[in-house]
N, C-alpha and C positions, 0 to 999 in steps of 0.2 A: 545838231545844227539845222536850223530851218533856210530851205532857198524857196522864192517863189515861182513857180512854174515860170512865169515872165522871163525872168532873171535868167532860170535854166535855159531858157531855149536863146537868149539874148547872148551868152556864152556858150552856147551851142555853134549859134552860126558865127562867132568871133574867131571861134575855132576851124570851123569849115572854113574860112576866110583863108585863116594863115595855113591852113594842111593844104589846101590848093594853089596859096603862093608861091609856098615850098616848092612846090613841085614844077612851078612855073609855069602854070599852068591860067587860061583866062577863062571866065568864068562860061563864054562859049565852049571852049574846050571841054570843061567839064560838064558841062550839058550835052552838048553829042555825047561825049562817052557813056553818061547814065542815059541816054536816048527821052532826055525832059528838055522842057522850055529853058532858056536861057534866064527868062523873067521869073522862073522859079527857084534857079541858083539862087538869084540877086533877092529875093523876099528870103530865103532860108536863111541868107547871110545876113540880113537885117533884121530878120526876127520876126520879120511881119506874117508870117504864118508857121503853124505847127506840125511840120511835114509827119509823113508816115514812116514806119519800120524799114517798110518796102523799097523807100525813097533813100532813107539811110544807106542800106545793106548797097542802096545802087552806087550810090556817093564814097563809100569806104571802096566798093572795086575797082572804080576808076580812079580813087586815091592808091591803088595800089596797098591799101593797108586792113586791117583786122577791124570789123565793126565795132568792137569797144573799143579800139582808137578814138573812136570818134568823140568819145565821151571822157577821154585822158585830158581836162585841161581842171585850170583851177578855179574855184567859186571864189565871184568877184559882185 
């Protein structure tokens, strides 16, 4: 199966969306807790940039969850 990088990261941040919903959490919230901009949540979640490893591993601890969580959704 072919996805396109675009696509990938487009469900990428579809998913950050709903794992930080979950948790009921706002998109400030989870920015203080990875200690990043708020404006960088809201672009990861839209897709409009291709965060780093770094930025991830930040994002899954303040998700309380396992960094290949992050990557548990389906291709759309």
């Amino acid at each position: 199966m072919d996805i396109s990088q675009e696509t990938f990261i487009a469900n990428l941040g579809v998913h950050i969306r709903q794992l930080r919903e979950k948790k009921g959490m706002s998109q400030q919230d989870l920015a203080d807790d990875c200690e990043i901009r708020k404006t960088q949540i809201g672009r990861i979640e839209r897709a409009e940039i291709n965060t780093t490893i770094k930025t991830l591993v930040k994002i899954a601890n303040a998700l309380d969850i396992e960094p290949k969580e992050l990557f548990n959704f389906p291709l759309k």
